[in-house]
Biopython code that builds the backbone (N, CA, C, O; Angstrom):
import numpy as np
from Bio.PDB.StructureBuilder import StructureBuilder

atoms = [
    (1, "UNK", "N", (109.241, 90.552, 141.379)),
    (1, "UNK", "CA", (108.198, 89.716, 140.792)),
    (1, "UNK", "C", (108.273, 88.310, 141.379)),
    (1, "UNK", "O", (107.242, 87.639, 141.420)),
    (2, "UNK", "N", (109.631, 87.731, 141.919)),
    (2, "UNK", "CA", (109.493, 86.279, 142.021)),
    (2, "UNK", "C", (109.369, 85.324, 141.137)),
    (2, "UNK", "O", (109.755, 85.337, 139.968)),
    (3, "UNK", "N", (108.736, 84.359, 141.802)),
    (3, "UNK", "CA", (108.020, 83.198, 140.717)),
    (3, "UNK", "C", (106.240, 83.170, 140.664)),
    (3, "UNK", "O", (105.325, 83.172, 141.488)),
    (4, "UNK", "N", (106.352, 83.151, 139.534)),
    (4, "UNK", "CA", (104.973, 83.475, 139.064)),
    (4, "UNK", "C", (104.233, 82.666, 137.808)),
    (4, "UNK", "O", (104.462, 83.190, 136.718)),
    (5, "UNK", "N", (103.571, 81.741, 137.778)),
    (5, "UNK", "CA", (102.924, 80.930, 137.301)),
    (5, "UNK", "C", (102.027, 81.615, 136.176)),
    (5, "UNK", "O", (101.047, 82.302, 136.463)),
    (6, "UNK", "N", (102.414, 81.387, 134.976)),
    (6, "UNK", "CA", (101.606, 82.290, 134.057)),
    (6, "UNK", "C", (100.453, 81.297, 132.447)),
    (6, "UNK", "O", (99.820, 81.909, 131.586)),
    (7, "UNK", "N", (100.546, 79.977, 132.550)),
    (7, "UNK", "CA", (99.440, 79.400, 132.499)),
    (7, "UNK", "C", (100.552, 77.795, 131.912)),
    (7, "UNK", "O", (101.703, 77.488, 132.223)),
    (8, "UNK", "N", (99.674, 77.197, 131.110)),
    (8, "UNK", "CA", (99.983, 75.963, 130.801)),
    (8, "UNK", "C", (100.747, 75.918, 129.060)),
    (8, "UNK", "O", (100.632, 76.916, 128.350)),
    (9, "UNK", "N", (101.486, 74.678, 128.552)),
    (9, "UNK", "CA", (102.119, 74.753, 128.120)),
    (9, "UNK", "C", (101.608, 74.944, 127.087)),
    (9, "UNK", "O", (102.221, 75.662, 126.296)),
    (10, "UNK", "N", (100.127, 74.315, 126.637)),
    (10, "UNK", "CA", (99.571, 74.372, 125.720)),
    (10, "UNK", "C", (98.915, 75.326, 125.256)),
    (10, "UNK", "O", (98.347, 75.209, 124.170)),
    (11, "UNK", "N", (98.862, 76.387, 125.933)),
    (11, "UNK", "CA", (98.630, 77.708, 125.978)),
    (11, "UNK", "C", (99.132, 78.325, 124.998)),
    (11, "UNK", "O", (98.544, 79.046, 124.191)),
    (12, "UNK", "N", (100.650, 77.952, 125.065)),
    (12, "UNK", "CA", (101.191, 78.620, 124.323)),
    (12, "UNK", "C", (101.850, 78.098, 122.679)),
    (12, "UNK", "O", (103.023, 77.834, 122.416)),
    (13, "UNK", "N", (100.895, 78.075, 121.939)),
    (13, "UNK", "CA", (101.597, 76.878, 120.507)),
    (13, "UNK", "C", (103.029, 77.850, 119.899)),
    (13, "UNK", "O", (103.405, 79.020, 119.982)),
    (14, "UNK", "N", (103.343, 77.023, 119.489)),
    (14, "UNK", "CA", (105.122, 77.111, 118.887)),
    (14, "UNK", "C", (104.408, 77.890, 117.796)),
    (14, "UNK", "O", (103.363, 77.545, 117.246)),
    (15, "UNK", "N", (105.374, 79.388, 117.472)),
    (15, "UNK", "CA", (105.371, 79.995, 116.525)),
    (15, "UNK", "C", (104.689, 80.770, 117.012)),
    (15, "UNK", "O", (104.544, 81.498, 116.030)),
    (16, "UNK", "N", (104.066, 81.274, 117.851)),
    (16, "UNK", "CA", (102.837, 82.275, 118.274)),
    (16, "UNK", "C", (103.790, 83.171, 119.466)),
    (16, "UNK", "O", (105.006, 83.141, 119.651)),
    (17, "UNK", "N", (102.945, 83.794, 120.022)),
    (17, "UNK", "CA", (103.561, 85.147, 120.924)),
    (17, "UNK", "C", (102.077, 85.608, 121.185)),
    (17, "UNK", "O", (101.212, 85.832, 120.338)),
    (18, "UNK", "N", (101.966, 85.720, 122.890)),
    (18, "UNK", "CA", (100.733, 86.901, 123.555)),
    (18, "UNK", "C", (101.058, 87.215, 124.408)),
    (18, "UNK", "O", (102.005, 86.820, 125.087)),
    (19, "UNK", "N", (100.312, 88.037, 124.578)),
    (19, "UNK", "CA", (100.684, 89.253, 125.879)),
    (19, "UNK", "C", (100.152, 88.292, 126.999)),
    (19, "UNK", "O", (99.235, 87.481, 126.869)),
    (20, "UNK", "N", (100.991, 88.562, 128.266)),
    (20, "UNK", "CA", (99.887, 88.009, 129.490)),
    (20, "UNK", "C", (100.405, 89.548, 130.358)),
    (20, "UNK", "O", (101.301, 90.351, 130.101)),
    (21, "UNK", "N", (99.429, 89.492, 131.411)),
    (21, "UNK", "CA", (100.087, 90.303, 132.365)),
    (21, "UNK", "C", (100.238, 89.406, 133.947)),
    (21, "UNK", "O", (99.447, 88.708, 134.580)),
    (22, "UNK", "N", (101.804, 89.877, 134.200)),
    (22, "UNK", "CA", (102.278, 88.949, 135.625)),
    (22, "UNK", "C", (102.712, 90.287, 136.880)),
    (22, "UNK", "O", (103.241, 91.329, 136.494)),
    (23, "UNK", "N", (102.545, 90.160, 137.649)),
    (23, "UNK", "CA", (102.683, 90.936, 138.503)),
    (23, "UNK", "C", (102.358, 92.654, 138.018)),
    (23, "UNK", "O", (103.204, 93.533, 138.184)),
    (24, "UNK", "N", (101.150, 92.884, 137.477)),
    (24, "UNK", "CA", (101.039, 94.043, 137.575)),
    (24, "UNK", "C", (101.619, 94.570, 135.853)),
    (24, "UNK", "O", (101.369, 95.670, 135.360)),
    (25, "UNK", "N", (102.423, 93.458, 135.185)),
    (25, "UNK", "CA", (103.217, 94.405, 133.879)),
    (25, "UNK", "C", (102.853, 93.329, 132.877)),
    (25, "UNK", "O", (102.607, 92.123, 132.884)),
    (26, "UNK", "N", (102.950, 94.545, 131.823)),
    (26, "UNK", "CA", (102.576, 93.273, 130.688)),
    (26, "UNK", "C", (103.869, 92.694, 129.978)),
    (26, "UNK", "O", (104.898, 93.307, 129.694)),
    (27, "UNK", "N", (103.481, 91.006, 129.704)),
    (27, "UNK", "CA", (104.849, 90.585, 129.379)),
    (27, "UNK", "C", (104.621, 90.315, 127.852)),
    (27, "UNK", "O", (103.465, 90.348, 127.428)),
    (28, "UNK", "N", (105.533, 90.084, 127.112)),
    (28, "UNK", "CA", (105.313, 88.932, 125.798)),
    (28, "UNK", "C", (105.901, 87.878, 125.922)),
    (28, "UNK", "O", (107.061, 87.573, 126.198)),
    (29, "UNK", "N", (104.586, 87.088, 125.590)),
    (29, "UNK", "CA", (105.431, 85.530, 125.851)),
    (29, "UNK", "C", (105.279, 84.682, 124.743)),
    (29, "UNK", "O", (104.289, 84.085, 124.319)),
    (30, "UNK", "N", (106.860, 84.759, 124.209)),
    (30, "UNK", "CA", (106.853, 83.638, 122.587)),
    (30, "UNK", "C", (107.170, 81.989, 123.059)),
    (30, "UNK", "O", (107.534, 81.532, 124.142)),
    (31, "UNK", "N", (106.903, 81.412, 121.921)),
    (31, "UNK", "CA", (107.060, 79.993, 122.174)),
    (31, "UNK", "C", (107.727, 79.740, 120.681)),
    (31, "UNK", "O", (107.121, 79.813, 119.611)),
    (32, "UNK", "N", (108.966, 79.462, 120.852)),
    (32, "UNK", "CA", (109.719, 79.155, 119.419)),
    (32, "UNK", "C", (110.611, 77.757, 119.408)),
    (32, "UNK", "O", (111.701, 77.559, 119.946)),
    (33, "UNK", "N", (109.916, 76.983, 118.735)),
    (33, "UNK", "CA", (110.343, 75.908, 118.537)),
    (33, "UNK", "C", (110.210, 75.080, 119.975)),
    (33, "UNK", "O", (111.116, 74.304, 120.277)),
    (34, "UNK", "N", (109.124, 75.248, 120.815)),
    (34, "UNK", "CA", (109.321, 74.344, 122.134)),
    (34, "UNK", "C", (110.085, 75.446, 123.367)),
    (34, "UNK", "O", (109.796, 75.498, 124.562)),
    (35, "UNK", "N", (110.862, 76.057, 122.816)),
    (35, "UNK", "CA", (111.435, 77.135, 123.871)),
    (35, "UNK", "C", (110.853, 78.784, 124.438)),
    (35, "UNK", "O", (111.187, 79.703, 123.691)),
    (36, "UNK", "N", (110.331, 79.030, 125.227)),
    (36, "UNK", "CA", (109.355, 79.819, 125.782)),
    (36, "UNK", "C", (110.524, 81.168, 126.438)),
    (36, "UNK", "O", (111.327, 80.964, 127.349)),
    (37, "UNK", "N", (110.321, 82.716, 125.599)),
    (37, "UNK", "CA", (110.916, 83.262, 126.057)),
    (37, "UNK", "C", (109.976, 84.474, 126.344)),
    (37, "UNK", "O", (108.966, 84.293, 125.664)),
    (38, "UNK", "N", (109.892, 85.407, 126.918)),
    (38, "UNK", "CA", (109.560, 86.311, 128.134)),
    (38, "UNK", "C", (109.909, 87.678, 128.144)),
    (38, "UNK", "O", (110.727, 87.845, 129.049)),
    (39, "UNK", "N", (109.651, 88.796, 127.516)),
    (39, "UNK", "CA", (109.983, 89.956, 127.691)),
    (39, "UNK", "C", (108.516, 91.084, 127.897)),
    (39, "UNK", "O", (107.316, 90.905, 127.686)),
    (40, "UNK", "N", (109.239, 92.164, 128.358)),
    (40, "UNK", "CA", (108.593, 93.766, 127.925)),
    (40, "UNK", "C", (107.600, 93.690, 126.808)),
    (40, "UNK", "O", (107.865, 93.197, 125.711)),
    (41, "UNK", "N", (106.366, 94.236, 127.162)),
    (41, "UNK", "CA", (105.348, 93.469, 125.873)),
    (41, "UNK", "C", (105.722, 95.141, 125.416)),
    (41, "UNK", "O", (106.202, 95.034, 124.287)),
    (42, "UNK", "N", (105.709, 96.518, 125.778)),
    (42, "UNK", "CA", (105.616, 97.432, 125.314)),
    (42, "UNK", "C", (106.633, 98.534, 124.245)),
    (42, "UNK", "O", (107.296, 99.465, 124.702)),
    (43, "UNK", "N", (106.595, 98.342, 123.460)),
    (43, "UNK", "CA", (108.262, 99.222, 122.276)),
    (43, "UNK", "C", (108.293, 100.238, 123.417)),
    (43, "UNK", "O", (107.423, 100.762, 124.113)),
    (44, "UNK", "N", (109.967, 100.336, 123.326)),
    (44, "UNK", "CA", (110.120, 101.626, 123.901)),
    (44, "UNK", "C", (110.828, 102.883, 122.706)),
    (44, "UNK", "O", (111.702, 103.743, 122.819)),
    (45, "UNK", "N", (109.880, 102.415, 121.521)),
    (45, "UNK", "CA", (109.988, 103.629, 120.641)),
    (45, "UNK", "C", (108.384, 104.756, 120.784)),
    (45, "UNK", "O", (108.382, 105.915, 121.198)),
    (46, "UNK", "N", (107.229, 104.000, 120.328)),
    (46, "UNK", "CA", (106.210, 104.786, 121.027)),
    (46, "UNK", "C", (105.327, 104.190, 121.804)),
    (46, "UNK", "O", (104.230, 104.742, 121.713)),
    (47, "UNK", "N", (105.347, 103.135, 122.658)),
    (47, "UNK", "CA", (104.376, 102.395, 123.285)),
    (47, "UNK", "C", (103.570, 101.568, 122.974)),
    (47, "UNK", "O", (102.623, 101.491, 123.757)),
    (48, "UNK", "N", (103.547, 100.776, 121.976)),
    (48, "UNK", "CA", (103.303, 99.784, 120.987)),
    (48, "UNK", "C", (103.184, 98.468, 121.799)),
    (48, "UNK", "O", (104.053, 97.855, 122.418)),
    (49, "UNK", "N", (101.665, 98.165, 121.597)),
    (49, "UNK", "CA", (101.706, 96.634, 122.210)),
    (49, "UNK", "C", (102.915, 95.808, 121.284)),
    (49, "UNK", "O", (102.816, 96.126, 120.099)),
    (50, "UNK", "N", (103.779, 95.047, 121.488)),
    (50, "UNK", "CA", (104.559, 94.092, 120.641)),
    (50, "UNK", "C", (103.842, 92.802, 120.189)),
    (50, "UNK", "O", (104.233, 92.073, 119.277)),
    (51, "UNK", "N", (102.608, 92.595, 121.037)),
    (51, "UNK", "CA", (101.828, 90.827, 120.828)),
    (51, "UNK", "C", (101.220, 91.477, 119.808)),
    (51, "UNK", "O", (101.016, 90.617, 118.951)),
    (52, "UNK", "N", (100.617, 93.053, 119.238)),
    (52, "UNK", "CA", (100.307, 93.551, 118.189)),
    (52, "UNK", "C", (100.434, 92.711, 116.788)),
    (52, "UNK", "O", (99.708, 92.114, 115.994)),
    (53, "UNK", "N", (102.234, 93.142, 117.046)),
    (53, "UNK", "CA", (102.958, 93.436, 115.859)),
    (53, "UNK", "C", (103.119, 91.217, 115.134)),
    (53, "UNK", "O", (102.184, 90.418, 115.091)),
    (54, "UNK", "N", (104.211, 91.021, 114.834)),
    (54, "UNK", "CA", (104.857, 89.565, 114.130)),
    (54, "UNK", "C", (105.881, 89.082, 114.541)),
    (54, "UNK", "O", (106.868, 89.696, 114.946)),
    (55, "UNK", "N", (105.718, 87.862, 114.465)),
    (55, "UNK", "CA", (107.171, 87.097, 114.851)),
    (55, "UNK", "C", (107.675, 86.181, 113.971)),
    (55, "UNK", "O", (107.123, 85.184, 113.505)),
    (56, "UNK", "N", (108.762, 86.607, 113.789)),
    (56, "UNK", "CA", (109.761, 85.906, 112.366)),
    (56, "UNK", "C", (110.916, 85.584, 112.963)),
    (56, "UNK", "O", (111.845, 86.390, 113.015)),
    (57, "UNK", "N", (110.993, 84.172, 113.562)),
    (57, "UNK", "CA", (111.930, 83.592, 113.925)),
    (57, "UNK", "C", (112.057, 83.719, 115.473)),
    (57, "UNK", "O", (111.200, 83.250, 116.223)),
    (58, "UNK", "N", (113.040, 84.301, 115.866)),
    (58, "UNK", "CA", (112.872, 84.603, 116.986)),
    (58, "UNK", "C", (113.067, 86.171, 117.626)),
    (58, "UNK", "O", (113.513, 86.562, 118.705)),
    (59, "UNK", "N", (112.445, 86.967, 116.288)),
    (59, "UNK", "CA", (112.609, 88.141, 116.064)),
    (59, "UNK", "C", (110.691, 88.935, 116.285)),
    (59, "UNK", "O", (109.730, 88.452, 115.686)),
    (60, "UNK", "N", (110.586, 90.062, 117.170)),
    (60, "UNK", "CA", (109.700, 90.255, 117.196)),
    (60, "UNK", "C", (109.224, 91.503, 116.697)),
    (60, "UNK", "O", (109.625, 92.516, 117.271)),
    (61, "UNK", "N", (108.532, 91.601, 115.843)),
    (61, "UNK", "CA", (108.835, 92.737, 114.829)),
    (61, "UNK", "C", (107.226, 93.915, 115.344)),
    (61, "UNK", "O", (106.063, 93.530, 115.221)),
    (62, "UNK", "N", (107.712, 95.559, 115.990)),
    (62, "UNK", "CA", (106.506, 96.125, 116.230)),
    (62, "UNK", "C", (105.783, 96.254, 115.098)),
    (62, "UNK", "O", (106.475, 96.397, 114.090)),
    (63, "UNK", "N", (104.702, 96.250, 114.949)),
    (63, "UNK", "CA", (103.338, 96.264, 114.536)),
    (63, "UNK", "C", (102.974, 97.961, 113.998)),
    (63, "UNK", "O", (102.239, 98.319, 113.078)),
    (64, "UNK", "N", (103.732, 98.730, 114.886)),
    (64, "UNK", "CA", (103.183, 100.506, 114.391)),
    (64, "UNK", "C", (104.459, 100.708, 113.787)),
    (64, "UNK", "O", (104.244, 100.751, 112.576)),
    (65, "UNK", "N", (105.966, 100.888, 114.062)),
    (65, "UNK", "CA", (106.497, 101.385, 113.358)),
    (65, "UNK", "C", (108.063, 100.227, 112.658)),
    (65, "UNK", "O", (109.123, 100.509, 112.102)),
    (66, "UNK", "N", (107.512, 99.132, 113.021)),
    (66, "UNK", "CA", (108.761, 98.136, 112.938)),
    (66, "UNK", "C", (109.960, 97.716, 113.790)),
    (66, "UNK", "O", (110.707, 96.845, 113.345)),
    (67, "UNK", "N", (110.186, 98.240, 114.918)),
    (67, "UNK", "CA", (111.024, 97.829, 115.795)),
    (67, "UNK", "C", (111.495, 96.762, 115.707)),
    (67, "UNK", "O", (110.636, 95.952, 115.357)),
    (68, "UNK", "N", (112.567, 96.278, 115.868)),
    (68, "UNK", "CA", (112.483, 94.750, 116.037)),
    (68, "UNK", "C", (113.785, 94.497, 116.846)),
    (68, "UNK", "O", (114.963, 94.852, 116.881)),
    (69, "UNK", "N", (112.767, 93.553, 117.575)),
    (69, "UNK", "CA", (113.616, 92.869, 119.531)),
    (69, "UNK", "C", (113.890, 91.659, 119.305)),
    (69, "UNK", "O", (113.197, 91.000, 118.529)),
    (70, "UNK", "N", (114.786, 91.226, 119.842)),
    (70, "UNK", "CA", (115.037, 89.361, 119.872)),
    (70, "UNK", "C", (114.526, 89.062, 120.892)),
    (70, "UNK", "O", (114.863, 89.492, 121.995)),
    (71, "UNK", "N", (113.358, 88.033, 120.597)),
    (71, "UNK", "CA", (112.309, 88.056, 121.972)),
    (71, "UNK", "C", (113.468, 86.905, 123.022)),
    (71, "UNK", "O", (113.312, 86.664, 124.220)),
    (72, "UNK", "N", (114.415, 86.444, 122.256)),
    (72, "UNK", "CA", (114.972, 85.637, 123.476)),
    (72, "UNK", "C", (116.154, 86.540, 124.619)),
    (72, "UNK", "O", (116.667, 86.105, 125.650)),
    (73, "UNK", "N", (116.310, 87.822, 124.014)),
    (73, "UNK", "CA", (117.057, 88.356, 124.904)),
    (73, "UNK", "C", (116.534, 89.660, 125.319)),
    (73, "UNK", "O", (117.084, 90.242, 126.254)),
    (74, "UNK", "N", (115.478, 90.202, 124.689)),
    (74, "UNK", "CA", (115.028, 91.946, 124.768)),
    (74, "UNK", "C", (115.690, 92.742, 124.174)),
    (74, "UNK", "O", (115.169, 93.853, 124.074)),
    (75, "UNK", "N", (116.727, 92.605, 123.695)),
    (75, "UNK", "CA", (117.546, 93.760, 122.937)),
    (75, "UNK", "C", (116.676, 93.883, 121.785)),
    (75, "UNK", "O", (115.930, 93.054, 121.263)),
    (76, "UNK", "N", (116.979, 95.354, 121.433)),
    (76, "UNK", "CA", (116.776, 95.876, 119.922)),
    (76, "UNK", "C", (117.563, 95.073, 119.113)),
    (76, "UNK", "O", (118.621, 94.703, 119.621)),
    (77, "UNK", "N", (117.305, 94.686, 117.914)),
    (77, "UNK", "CA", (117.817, 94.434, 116.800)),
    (77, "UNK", "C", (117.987, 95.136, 115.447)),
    (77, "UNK", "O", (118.990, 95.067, 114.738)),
    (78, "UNK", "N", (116.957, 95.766, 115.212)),
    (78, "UNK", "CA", (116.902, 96.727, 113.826)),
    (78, "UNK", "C", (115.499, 98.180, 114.007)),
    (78, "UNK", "O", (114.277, 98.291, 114.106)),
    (79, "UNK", "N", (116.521, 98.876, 113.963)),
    (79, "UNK", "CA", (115.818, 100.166, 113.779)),
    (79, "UNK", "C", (116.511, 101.509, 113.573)),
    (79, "UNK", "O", (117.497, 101.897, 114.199)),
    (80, "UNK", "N", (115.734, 102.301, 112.417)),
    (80, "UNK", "CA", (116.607, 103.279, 112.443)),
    (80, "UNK", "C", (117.401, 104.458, 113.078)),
    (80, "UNK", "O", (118.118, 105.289, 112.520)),
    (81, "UNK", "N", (117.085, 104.310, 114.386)),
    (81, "UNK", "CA", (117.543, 104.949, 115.802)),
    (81, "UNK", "C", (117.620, 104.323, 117.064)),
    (81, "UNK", "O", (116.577, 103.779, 117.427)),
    (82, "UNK", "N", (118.820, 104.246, 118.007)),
    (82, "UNK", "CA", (118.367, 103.886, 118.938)),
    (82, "UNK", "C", (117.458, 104.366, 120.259)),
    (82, "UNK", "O", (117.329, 105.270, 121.085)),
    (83, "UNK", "N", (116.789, 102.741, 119.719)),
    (83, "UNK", "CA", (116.085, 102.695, 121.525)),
    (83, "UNK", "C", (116.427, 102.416, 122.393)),
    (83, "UNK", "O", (117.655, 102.483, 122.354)),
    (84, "UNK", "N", (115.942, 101.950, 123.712)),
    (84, "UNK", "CA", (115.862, 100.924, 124.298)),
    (84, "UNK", "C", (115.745, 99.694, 124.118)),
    (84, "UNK", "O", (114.943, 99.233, 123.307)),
    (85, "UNK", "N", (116.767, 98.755, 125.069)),
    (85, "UNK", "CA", (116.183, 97.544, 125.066)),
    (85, "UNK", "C", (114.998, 97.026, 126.064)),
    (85, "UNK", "O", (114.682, 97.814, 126.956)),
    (86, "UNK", "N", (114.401, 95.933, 126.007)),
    (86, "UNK", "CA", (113.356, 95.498, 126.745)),
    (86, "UNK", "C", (113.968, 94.716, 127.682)),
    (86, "UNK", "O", (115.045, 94.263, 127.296)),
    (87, "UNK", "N", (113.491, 94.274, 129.268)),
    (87, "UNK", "CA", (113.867, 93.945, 130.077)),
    (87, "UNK", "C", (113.427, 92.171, 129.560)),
    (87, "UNK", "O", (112.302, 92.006, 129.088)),
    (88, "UNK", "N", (114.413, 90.897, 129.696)),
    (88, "UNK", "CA", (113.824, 90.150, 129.707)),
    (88, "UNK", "C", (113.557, 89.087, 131.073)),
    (88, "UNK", "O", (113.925, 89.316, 132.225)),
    (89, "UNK", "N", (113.082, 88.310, 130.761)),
    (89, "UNK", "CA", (112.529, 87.524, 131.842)),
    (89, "UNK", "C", (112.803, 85.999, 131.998)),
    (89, "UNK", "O", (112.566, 85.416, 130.940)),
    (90, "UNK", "N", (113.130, 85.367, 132.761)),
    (90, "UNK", "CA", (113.669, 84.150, 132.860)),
    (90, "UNK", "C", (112.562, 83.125, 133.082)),
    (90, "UNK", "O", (112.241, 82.979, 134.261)),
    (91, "UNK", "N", (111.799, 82.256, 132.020)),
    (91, "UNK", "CA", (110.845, 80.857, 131.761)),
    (91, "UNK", "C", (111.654, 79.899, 132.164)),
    (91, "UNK", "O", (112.780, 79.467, 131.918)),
    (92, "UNK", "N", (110.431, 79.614, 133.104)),
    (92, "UNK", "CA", (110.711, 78.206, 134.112)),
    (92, "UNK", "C", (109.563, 77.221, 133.509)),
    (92, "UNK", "O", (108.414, 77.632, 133.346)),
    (93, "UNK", "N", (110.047, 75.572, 133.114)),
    (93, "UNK", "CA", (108.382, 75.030, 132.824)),
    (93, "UNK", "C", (109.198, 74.171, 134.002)),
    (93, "UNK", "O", (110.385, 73.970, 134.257)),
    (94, "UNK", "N", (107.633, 73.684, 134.710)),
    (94, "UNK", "CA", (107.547, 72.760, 135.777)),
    (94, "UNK", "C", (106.290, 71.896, 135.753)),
    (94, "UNK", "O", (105.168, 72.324, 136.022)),
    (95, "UNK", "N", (106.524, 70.874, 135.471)),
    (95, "UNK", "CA", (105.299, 70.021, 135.428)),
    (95, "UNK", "C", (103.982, 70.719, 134.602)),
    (95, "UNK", "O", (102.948, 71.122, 135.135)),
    (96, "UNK", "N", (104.389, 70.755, 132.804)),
    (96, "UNK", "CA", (103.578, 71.451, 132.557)),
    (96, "UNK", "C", (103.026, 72.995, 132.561)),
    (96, "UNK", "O", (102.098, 73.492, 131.923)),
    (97, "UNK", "N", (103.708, 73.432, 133.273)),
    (97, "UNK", "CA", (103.433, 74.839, 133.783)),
    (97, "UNK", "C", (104.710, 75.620, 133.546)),
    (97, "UNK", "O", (105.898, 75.365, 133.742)),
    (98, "UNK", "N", (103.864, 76.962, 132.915)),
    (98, "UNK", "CA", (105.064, 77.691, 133.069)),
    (98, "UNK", "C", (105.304, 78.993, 133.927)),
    (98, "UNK", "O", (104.509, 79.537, 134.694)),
    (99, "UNK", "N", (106.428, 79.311, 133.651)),
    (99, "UNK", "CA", (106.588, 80.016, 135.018)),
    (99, "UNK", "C", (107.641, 81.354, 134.658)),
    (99, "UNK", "O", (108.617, 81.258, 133.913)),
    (100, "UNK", "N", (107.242, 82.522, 135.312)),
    (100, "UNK", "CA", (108.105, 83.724, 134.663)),
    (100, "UNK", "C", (109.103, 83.789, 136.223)),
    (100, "UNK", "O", (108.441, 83.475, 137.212)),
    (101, "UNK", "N", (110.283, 84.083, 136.445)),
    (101, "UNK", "CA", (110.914, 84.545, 137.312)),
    (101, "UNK", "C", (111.624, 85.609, 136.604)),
    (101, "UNK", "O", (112.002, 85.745, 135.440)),
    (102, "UNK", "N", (111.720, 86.639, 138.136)),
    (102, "UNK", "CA", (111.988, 88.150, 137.334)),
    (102, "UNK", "C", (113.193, 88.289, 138.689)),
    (102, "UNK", "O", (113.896, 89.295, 138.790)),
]
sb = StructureBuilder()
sb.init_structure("model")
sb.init_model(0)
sb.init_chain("A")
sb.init_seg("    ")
for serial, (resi, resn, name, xyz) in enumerate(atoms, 1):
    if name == "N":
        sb.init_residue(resn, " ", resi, " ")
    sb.init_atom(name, np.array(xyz, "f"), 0.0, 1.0, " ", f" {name:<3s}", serial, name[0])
structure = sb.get_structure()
């Protein structure tokens, strides 16, 4: 993926989470407290958009069956079986801009 420019800062308000897509995949991109983190937008329990579902803290909770990922690292956090974790992604801001490197 590289570096990849995925919009402006204000884009993204604190407390919120949306999907963008960067190179071809869709990401989720939260903004918690000023800090912008970057993962796998899709559950890998049944394919569940995650920008769907809620975000409580820095916890991103699926929307169809409850999954829940720590959007700052991609791991699972709570569910009654394991899944997968989500791949995460490393936020760069640069002059305003932010930036996914993979």
């Amino acid at each position: 993926m590289g570096k990849i420019i995925i919009g402006k800062v204000e884009e993204f308000p604190p407390g919120k989470m949306q999907k963008i897509t960067a190179d071809g995949k869709d990401v989720l991109v939260a903004n918690i407290d000023g800090n912008y983190f970057a993962m796998d937008d899709t559950c890998t329990h049944a394919g569940a958009s995650l920008s769907e579902g809620n975000l409580k803290g820095s916890t991103v909770v699926c929307g169809w069956h409850g999954a829940e990922f720590d959007c700052k690292t991609g791991k699972m956090s709570s569910f009654p079986v394991k899944i997968k974790d989500l791949k995460s992604y490393k936020v760069i801001i640069e002059s305003g801009n932010i930036f996914l490197e993979a």
